[in-house]
PASELO-197344 format. One line per 2 residues: number of its first residue (from 0); their letters; for each residue x, y, z of C-alpha. Coordinates in steps of 0.5 Angstrom, whole numbers, always signed. Layout:
BEGIN
NUM> a> X:Y:Z ~ ...
END
This chain:
BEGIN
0> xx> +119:+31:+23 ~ +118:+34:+16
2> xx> +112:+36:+15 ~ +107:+31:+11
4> xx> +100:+34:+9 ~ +94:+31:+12
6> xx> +90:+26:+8 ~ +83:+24:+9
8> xx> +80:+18:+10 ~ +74:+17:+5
10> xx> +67:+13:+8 ~ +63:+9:+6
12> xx> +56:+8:+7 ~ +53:+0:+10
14> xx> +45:+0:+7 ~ +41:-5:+10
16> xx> +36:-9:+6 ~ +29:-7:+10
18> xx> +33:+1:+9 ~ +30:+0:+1
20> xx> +24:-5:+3 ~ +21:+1:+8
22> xx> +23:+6:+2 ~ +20:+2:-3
24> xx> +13:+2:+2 ~ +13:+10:+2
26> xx> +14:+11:-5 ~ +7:+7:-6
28> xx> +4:+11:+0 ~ +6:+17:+1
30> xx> +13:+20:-4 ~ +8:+16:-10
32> xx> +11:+20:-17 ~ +15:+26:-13
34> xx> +21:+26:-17 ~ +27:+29:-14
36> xx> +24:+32:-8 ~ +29:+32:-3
38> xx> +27:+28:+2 ~ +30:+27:+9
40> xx> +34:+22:+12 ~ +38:+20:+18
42> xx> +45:+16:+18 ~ +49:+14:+23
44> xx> +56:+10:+26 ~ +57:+5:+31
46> xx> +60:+6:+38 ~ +61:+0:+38
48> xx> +67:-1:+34 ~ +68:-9:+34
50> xx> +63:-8:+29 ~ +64:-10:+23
52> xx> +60:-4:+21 ~ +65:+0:+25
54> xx> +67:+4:+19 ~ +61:+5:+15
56> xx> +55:+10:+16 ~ +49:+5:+17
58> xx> +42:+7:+14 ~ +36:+3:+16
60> xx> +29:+2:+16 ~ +28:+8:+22
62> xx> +33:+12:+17 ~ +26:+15:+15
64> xx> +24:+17:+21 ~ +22:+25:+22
66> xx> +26:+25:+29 ~ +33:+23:+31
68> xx> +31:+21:+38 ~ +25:+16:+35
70> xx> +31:+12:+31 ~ +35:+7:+33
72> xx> +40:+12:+32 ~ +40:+14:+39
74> xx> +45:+12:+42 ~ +49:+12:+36
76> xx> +53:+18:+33 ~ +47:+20:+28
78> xx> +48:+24:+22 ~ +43:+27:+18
80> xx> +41:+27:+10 ~ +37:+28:+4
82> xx> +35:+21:+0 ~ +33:+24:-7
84> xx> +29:+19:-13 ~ +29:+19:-19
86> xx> +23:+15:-23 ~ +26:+13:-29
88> xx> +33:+10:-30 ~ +34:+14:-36
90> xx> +34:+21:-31 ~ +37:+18:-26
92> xx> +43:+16:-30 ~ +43:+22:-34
94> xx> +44:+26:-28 ~ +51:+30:-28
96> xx> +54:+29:-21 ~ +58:+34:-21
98> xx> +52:+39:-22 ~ +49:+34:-17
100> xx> +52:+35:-11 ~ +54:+42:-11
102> xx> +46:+44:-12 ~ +44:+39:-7
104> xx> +51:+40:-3 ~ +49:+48:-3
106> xx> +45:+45:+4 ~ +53:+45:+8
108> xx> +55:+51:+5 ~ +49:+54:+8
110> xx> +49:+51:+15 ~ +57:+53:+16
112> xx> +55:+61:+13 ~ +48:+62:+17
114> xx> +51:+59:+23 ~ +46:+53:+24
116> xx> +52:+47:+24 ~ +55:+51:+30
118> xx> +48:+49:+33 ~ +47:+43:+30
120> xx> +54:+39:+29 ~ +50:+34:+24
122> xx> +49:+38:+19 ~ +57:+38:+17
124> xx> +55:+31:+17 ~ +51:+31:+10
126> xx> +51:+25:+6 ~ +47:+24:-1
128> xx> +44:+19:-4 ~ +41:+19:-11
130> xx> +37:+12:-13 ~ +33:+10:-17
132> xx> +28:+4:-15 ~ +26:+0:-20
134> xx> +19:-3:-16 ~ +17:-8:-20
136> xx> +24:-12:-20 ~ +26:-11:-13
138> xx> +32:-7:-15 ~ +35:-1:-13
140> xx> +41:+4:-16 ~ +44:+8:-12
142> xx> +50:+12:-11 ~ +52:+16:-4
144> xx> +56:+22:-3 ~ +59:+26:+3
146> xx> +60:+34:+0 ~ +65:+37:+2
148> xx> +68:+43:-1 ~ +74:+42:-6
150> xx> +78:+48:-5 ~ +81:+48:+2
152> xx> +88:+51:+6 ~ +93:+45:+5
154> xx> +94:+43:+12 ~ +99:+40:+14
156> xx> +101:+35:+21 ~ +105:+38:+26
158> xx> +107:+32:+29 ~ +106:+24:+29
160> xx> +99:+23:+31 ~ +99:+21:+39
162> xx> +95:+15:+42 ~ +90:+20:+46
164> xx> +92:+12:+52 ~ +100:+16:+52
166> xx> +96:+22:+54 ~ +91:+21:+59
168> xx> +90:+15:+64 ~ +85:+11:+63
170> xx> +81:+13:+69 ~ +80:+20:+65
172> xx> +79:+16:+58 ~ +74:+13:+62
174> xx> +70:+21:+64 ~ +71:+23:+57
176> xx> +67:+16:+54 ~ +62:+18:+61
178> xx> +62:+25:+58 ~ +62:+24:+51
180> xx> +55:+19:+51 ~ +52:+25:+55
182> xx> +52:+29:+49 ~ +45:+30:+46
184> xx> +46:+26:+40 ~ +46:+31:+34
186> xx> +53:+34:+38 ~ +56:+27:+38
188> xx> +59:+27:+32 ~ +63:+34:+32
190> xx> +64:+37:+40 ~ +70:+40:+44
192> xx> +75:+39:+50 ~ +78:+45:+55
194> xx> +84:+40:+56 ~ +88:+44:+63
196> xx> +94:+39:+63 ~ +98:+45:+68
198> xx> +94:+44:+72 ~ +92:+37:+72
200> xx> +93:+32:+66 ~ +86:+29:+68
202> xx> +83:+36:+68 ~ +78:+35:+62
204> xx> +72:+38:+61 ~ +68:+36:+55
206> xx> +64:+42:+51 ~ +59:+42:+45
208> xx> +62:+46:+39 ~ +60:+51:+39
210> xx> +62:+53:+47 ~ +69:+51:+44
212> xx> +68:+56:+38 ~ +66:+61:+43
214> xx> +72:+60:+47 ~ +77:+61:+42
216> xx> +73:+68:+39 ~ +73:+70:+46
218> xx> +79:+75:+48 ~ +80:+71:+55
220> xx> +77:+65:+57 ~ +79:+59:+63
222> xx> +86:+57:+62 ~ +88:+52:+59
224> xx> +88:+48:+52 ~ +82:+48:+47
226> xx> +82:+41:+42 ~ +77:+41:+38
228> xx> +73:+33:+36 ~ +70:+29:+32
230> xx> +67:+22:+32 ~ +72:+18:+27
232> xx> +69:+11:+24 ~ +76:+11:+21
234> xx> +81:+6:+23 ~ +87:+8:+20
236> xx> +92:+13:+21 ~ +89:+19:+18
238> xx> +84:+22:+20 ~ +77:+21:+18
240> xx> +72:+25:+11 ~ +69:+29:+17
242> xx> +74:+33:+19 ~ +74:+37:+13
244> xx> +68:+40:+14 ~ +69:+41:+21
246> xx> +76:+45:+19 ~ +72:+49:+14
248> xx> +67:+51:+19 ~ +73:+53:+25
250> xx> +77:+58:+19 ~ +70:+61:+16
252> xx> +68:+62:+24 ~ +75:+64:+27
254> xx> +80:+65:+21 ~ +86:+68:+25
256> xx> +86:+62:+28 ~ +85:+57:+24
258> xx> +89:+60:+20 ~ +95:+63:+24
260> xx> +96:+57:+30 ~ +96:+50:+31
262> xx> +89:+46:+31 ~ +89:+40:+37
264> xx> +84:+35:+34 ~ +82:+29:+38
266> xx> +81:+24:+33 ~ +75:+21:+38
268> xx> +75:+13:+37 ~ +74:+10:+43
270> xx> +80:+7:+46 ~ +83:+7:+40
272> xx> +83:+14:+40 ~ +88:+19:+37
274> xx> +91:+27:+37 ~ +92:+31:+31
276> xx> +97:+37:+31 ~ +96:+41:+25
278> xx> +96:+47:+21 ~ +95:+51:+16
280> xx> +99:+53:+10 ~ +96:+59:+6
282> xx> +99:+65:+2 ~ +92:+69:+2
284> xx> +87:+73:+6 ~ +83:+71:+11
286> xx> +77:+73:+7 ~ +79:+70:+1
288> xx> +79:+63:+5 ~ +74:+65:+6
290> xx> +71:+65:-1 ~ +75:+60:-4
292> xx> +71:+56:+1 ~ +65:+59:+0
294> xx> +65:+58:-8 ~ +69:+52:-9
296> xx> +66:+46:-12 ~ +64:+40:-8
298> xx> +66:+33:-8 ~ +65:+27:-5
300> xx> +63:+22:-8 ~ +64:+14:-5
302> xx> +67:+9:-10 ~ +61:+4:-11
304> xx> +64:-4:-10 ~ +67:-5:-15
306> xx> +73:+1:-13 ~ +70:+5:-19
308> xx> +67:+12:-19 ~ +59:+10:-21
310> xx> +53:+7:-17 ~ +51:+1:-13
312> xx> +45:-4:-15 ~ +42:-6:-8
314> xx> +38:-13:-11 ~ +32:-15:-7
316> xx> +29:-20:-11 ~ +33:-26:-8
318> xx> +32:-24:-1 ~ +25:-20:+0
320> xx> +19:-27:+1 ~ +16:-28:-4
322> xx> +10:-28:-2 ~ +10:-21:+1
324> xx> +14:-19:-6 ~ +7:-21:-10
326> xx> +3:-17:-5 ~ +7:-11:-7
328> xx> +6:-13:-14 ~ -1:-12:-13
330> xx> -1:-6:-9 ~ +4:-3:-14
332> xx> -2:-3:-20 ~ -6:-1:-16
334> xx> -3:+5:-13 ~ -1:+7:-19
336> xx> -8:+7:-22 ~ -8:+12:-15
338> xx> -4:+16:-17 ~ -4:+19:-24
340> xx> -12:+18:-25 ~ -16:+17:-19
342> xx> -12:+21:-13 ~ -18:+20:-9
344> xx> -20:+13:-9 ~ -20:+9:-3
346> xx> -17:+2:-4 ~ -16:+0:+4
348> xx> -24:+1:+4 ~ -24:-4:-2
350> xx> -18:-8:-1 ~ -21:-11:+6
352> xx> -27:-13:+3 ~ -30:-20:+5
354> xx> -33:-23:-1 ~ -38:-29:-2
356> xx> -38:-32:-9 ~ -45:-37:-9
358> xx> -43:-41:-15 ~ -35:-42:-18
360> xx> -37:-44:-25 ~ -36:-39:-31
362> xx> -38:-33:-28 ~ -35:-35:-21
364> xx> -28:-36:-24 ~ -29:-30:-28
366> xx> -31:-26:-22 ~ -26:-28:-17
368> xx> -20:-26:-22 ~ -23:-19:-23
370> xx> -24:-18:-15 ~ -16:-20:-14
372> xx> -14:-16:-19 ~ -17:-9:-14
374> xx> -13:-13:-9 ~ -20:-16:-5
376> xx> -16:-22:-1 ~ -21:-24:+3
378> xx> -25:-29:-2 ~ -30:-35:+0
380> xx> -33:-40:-6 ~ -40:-45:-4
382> xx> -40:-49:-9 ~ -43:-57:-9
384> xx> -40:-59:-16 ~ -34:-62:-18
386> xx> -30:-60:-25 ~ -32:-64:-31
388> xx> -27:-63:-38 ~ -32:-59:-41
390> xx> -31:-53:-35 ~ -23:-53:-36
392> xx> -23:-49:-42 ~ -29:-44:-40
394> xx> -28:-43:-33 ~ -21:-40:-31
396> xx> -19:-43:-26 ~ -19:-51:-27
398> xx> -14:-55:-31 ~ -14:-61:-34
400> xx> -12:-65:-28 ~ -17:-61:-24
402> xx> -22:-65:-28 ~ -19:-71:-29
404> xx> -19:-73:-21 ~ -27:-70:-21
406> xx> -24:-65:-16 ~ -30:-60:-12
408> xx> -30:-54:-16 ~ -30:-49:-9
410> xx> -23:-53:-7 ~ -20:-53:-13
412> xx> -22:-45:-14 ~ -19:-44:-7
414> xx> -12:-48:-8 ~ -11:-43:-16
416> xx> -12:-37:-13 ~ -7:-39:-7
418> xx> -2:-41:-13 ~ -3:-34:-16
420> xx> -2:-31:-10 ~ -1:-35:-2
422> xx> -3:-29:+1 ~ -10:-29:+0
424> xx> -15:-31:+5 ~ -19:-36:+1
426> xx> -24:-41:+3 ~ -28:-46:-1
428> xx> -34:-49:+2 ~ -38:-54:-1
430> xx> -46:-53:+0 ~ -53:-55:-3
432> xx> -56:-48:-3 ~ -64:-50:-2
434> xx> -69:-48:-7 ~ -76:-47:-8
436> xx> -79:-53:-11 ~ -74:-58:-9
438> xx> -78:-61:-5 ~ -74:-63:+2
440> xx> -76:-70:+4 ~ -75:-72:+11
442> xx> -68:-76:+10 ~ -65:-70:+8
444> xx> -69:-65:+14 ~ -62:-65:+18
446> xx> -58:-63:+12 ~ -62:-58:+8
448> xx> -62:-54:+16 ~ -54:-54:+16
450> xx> -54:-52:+9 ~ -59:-47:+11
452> xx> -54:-45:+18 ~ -48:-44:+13
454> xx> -51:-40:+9 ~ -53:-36:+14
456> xx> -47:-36:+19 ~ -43:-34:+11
458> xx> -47:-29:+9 ~ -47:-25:+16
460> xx> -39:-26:+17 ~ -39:-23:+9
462> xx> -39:-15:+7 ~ -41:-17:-1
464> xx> -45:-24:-4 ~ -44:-25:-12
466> xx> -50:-29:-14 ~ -46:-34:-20
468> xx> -51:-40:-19 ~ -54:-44:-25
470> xx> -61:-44:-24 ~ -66:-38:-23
472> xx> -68:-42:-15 ~ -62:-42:-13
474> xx> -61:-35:-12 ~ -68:-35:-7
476> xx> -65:-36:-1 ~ -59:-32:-2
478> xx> -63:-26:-3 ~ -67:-27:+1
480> xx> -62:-27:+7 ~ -58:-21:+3
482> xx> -64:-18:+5 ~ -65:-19:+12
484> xx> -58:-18:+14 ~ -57:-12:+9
486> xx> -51:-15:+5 ~ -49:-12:-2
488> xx> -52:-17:-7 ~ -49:-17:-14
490> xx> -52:-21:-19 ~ -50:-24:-26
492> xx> -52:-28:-31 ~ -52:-30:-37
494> xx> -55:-32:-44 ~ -52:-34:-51
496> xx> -51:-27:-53 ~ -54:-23:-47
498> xx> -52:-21:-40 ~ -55:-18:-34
500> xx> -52:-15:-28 ~ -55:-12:-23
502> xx> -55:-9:-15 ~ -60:-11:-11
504> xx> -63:-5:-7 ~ -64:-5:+1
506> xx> -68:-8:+6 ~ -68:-5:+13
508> xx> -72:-7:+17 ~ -76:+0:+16
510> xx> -77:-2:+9 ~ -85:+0:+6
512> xx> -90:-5:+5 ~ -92:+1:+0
514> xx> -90:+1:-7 ~ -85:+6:-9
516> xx> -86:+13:-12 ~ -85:+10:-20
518> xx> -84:+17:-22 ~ -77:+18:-19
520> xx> -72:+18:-25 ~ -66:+16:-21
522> xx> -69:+12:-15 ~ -64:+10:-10
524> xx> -62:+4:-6 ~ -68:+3:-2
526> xx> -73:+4:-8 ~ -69:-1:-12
528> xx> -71:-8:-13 ~ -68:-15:-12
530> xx> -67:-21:-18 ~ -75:-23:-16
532> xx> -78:-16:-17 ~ -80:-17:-24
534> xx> -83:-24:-23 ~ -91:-26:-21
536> xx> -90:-33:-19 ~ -85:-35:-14
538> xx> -78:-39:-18 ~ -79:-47:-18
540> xx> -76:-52:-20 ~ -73:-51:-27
542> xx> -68:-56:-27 ~ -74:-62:-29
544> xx> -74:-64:-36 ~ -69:-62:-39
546> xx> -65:-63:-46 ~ -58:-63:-46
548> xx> -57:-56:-48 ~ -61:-53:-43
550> xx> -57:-57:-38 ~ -51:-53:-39
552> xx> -49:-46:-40 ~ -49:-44:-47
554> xx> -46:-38:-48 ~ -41:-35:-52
556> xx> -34:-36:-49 ~ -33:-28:-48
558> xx> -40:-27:-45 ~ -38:-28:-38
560> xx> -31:-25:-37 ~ -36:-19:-39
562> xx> -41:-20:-35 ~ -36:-22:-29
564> xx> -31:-15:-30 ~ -38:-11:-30
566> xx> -41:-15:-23 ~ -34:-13:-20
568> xx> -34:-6:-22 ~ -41:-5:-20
570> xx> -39:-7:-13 ~ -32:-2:-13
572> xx> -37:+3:-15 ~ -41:+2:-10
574> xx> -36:+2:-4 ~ -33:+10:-8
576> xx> -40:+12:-7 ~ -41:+16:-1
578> xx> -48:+14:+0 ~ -45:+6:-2
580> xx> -51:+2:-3 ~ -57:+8:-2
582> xx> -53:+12:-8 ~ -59:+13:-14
584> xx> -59:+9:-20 ~ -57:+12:-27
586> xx> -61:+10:-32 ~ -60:+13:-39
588> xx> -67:+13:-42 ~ -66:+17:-48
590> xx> -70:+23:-45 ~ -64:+27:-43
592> xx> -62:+29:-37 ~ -59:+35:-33
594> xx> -52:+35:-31 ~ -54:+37:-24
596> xx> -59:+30:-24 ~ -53:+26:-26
598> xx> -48:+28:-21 ~ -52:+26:-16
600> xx> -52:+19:-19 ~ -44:+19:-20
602> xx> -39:+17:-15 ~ -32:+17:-15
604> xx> -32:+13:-21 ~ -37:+15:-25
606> xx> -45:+13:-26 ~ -48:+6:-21
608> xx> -54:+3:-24 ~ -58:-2:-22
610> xx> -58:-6:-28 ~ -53:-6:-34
612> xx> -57:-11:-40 ~ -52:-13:-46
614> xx> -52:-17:-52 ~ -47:-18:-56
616> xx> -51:-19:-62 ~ -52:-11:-63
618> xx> -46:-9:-59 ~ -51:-5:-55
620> xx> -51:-4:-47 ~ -56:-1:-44
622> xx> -58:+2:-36 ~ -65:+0:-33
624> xx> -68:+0:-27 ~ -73:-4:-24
626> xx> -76:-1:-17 ~ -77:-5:-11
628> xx> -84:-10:-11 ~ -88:-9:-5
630> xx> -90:-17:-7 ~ -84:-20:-9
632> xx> -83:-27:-7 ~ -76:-25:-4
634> xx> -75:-19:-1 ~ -81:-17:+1
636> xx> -82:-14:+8 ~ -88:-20:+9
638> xx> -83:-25:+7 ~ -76:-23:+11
640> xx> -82:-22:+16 ~ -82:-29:+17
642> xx> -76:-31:+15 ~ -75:-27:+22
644> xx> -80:-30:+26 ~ -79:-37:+23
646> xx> -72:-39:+20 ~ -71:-45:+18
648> xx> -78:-47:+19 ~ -80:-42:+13
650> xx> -75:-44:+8 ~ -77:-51:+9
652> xx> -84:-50:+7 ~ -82:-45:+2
654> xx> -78:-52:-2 ~ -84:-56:-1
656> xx> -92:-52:-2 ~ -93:-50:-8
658> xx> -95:-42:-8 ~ -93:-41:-1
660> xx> -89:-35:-2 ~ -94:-33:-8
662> xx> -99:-33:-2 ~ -94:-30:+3
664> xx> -92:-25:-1 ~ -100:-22:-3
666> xx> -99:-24:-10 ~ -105:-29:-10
668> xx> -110:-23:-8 ~ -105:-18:-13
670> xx> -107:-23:-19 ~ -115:-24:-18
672> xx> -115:-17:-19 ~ -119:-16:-24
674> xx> -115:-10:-28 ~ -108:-13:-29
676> xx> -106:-7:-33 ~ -105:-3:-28
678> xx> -99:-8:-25 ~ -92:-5:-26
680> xx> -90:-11:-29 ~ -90:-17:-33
682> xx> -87:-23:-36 ~ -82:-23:-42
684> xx> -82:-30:-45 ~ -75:-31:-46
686> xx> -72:-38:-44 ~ -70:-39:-38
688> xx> -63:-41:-39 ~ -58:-44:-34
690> xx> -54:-37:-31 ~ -59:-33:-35
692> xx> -64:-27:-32 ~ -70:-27:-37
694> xx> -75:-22:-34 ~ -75:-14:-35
696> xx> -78:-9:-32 ~ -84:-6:-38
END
C-alpha cells in the first residue's frame, strides 16, 4: 500500500454534573479564593465500550479524590489531571491559551525527560481544564484540553491496520483481557506485549511500560516481538490522541528505534482491538528530535459543543434542587465573610444552633430574619397570639393574608421562614407563658402545668432563648428556667426611641449566695445579672388598665430591626468567644482602659457586653453592665433552689401570692434595713411600655 500518514483521533472529555456540584462544595470549604492553583484530579475511560461514554473521558464527583484506587476509577483506565479556576470571568476569558497550556502543559514534558511517565504511564495521560465557576448561578465555564507536543517525526502506516481478532484466537484475546484487568490501574492506559508467535501465536505476555522499554534498550532480550499498548477510547479507524504522547516517550527514551525501525502498536479496545505498523520519517539526528520535542509548542485543545474552538458552559441551575441551590446560597455569604475577613470564624458552631424565640412579634420577626442570615436553621417560635392588620406592616414576617384569616402568629412565622427557605427546621408553638400576677384560677390548673412542662421540655432541647415577649412578667419564667437549666438568654426590648439588649449572666448550681465583688471593672459571666437584677419588687401583673397606646408597642419603625440585629449579633459573639457565655463584660465607661483589659473582654468579633442601651433621639449607644443580684426574684440561688425542689408547684404560687418571690428571695428582710443607701440599686421611673426595659443599674 502507499504510505498514508497517521492521523489522530481527538478525545473529548464526559463531565457529570455532581463533578461541578462537589467542586462547587471544595471551593467554599477548602480552595475559598485560591486562584489558578493547580489542583489535582482524576479521569478516566470505560472498559466497558457499549457505553455511551465509550469514547469520552469521564470526570465525577470522586475526580477529587487524592488516591486512584479510592475512586470509582478502579476498574477503569484512570488518567490523571490538573483542575485549574479562575475567580473571575474577566481573567478566565482573557487567559491565553496557547500560553496556557505550554506553561500547565510543561508538567508531561517533565514526566517523559525525568522518567516518572515510564513509571507512572498516566502521567502521559495529561488532561487540563480551565473553569470558571460562577457559584451564585450555578453556571460553570469550562475548557478541557489533552497537551501533546506539536512538533513530532511525521509517522506513517506500514500496512492496513489489522483486526487483533485476525491475529489471535479468541482463547488468547481472552488471556490478554484477563492479563490486561490485572494491571495495577495507573498502568492500564499505556503498557507492553512480548508477542512470540514463532514459537506460538498464543505466546502472549502482557509487560508494563516500562519492562517493554527496557527490553527494546537491551542489547538481547527473550525472543520474540515487543509491541507496545495503549488504552484506545477511540472507535475509528485511526488511532487515538494518547498515542502521540506514547510515541514521543518511546523516541525520547530509545530514539534508534523509534526512529530507525517499524513500531508494532496495539490499539487495545477490547474485542475491537487493532494492530498498527508504523514508522517514522525524518531527516535530522536523534538528538534534534529529541529537542524539537523538548521545545515544541503544545497543543491540544478539545473543540467545545458547538464544533468551535472555545469553552463549554456546564448550567446547573435547572438541574441542582432547588432547595439545596438555597442552602449554598446562604453558606456562600457566609464563607465569603470567612474568607476574606474573619479566616477563624466557626460557622459549623453557629450554623447547628438550637434557637427558642419566646414571642414572634416586631422583635421576634426581626430576630429570626438575622439569625437565618448567619445560616442558624434550626428555629422555634412560642407565641399564643394571632396577627391583626396593624402587625403586617411592622413585623416582617406577616402578610395581608395572614391578618385577614386572624392566623396564629407562631405558624404563620413558621411557614414564611420555610417559604424563604424549605430547609430550615423550624417550628411554631402556640403557648401561654404563665406570669407573676396573673392569678391562675382552678380552671386553668391543668393548662398552666403543661404550658409550665413545654416550656420546660423547649428550654432543655434548645442551645440559646431570645426573650421577645411584650410585657415585663412574661419574661420571668423563662429566665428563671435559663437559669436553671444553664441556657444563653438574650434579651431585647423596646421604647419609643430607646433599646435595651442584653445577655444574662450564668447560673450553675454553684452560684454564691454572696453578693459579687462590684469593683471588678470587666466582671464575667457568672457576676453578671438577669432582666431582674435591677428590680426591688418581683414583676406583676402590667397589662391592668391600660390605654390604648399603652396597650400596643409604640416604637419607632426602625428600633426593632436595630435592637433585633444587636440581640443576634451578641449571641454570635458569644458563640466566638473562647469563654462563650463566662466571657468578661465590656463596658466603656469613659475611664479609659488598657489594651491588655480590653483584650481580655474581646472574642473573635470584637468586645461582648452584658448591656447595649440605645436611643435614637441623641444617636447615642452605650455598654453598661448590671452584676448579678444576690436577691433578685428570678435568678437568685433561693429562687432556682425551689424551683428545683418544687417545680411546678412554685411557679404557681408564684402567679397567685403577692410578694411571694419578694419574700423567697430575701428582698422583704433587704428592704427593712433601715439604711437603704447602701442598696446597689434602685428604681428609674421611666413607663414600663409594652417590649421595654425600664430599670438601670446606678
Amino acid at each position: 500500500m502507499a504510505e498514508e500518514m497517521v492521523k489522530f483521533t481527538k478525545l473529548r472529555t464526559a463531565i457529570d454534573p455532581n463533578f461541578w456540584a462537589k467542586f462547587a462544595e471544595l471551593k467554599l470549604d477548602k480552595y475559598k479564593l485560591e486562584e489558578k492553583t493547580e489542583i489535582s484530579v482524576w479521569a478516566s475511560y470505560s472498559l466497558d465500550r457499549s457505553t455511551k461514554t465509550k469514547s469520552l473521558l469521564g470526570l465525577d464527583c470522586t475526580s477529587f479524590n487524592e488516591n486512584v484506587e479510592t475512586t470509582s476509577h478502579h476498574g477503569a483506565v484512570p488518567c490523571s489531571g490538573y483542575l485549574i479556576n479562575t475567580n473571575t470571568f474577566e481573567t478566565f476569558r482573557q487567559i491565553q491559551p496557547e500560553k496556557f497550556i505550554e506553561k500547565i502543559g510543561q508538567h508531561l514534558l517533565n514526566s517523559i525527560k525525568d522518567g516518572t511517565a515510564l513509571k507512572d504511564p498516566s502521567k502521559l495521560t495529561l488532561f487540563l481544564i480551565l473553569s470558571y465557576a460562577d457559584l451564585k448561578k450555578y453556571r460553570f465555564h469550562y475548557w478541557a484540553a489533552y497537551p501533546t507536543p506539536f512538533n513530532i517525526p511525521e509517522m506513517f502506516h506500514q500496512s492496513l491496520p489489522q483486526p487483533l481478532t485476525s491475529k489471535l484466537s479468541e482463547s488468547s484475546l481472552e488471556k490478554l483481557k484477563h492479563d490486561f484487568d490485572l494491571l495495577e490501574a495507573k498502568s492500564r492506559c499505556f503498557f507492553s506485549v512480548l508477542w512470540n508467535a514463532s514459537n506460538s501465536p498464543e505466546d502472549l505476555t502482557i509487560m508494563s511500560l516500562s519492562e517493554g522499554v527496557d527490553l527494546i534498550k537491551s542489547s538481547s532480550h527473550p525472543p520474540g516481538k515487543i509491541i507496545f499498548c495503549f488504552f484506545d477510547p477511540c472507535d475509528s479507524p485511526e488511532p487515538g490522541w494518547p498515542l502521540r504522547n506514547l510515541l514521543c516517550l518511546l523516541i525520547f527514551t530509545c530514539p534508534t528505534y523509534s526512529l530507525s525501525q517499524t513500531i508494532p502498536i496495539i490499539s487495545y479496545r477490547g474485542k475491537d482491538s487493532l494492530l498498527y505498523e508504523i514508522k517514522a520519517k525524518t531527516t535530522v539526528t536523534e538528538d534534534k528530535v529529541k529537542t524539537d520535542i523538548m521545545t515544541s509548542k503544545l497543543v491540544g485543545w478539545e473543540a467545545n459543543m458547538s464544533g468551535k474552538m472555545g469553552p463549554n458552559i456546564a448550567d446547573l441551575s435547572q438541574s441542582m434542587d432547588p432547595t439545596r441551590m438555597a442552602e449554598r446560597a446562604v453558606d456562600l455569604n457566609l464563607k465569603l465573610m470567612k474568607w476574606r475577613l474573619v479566616p477563624d470564624l466557626n460557622l459549623e458552631k453557629i450554623s447547628h444552633l438550637k434557637c427558642l424565640l419566646l414571642g414572634a412579634g416586631t422583635l421576634g420577626c426581626s430576630v429570626a430574619r438575622v439569625l437565618i442570615g448567619w445560616g442558624i436553621k434550626t428555629i422555634t417560635f412560642v407565641d399564643n397570639s394571632t396577627v391583626s392588620h396593624s402587625n403586617t406592616v411592622r413585623q416582617s414576617l406577616y402578610t395581608h393574608e395572614d391578618a385577614v384569616k386572624r392566623r396564629l402568629k407562631a405558624e404563620a412565622a413558621k411557614d414564611a421562614l420555610l417559604r424563604i427557605s424549605p430547609s430550615f427546621n423550624v417550628q411554631g408553638i402556640v403557648l401561654h407563658i404563665p406570669m407573676p400576677g396573673h392569678v391562675v384560677g382552678q380552671s386553668m390548673l391543668e393548662s398552666t402545668k403543661s404550658a409550665v412542662t413545654s416550656l420546660e421540655t423547649l428550654v432543655e432541647k434548645h442551645d440559646v432563648v431570645f426573650l421577645l415577649l411584650d410585657s415585663r412578667e412574661a419574661r420571668w419564667l423563662p429566665t428563671v428556667l435559663c437559669a436553671a437549666y444553664d441556657k444563653v438568654a438574650i434579651n431585647a426590648a423596646l421604647g419609643f426611641d430607646s433599646y435595651t439588649v442584653q445577655r444574662h449572666g450564668t447560673r450553675t448550681s454553684g452560684t454564691s449566695v454572696s453578693s459579687p465583688d462590684l469593683s471588678v471593672r470587666y466582671p464575667q459571666g457568672s457576676d453578671l445579672g438577669c432582666y431582674f437584677c435591677n428590680d426591688v419588687t418581683q414583676p406583676g401583673n402590667s397589662q391592668i388598665d391600660r390605654t390604648l397606646d399603652q396597650q400596643c408597642t409604640v416604637s419607632r419603625p426602625g428600633l426593632s430591626s436595630i435592637a433585633a440585629g444587636l440581640a443576634v449579633e451578641l449571641m454570635v459573639g458569644i458563640t466566638q468567644h473562647n469563654k462563650g457565655l463566662e466571657a468578661s463584660a465590656f463596658v466603656d465607661d469613659g475611664k479609659g482602659y488598657s489594651r491588655s483589659e480590653r483584650e481580655g473582654c474581646e472574642g473573635l468579633l470584637g468586645a461582648v457586653p452584658h448591656t447595649i442601651r440605645g436611643s435614637l433621639w441623641s444617636h447615642e449607644m452605650r455598654l453598661t453592665i448590671t452584676h448579678r443580684f444576690p436577691s433578685c426574684t428570678a435568678c437568685s440561688v433561693p429562687i432556682l433552689n425551689e424551683y428545683r425542689e418544687r417545680g411546678a408547684e412554685f411557679i404557681l404560687d408564684a402567679c397567685n401570692q403577692p410578694n411571694y418571690l419578694e419574700r423567697l428571695a430575701g428582698l422583704e428582710d433587704l428592704l427593712k434595713n433601715p439604711n437603704l443607701d447602701e442598696l446597689c440599686y434602685a428604681i428609674d421611673t421611666s413607663s414600663d411600655e409594652d417590649d421595654e426595659i425600664t430599670l438601670s443599674k446606678v
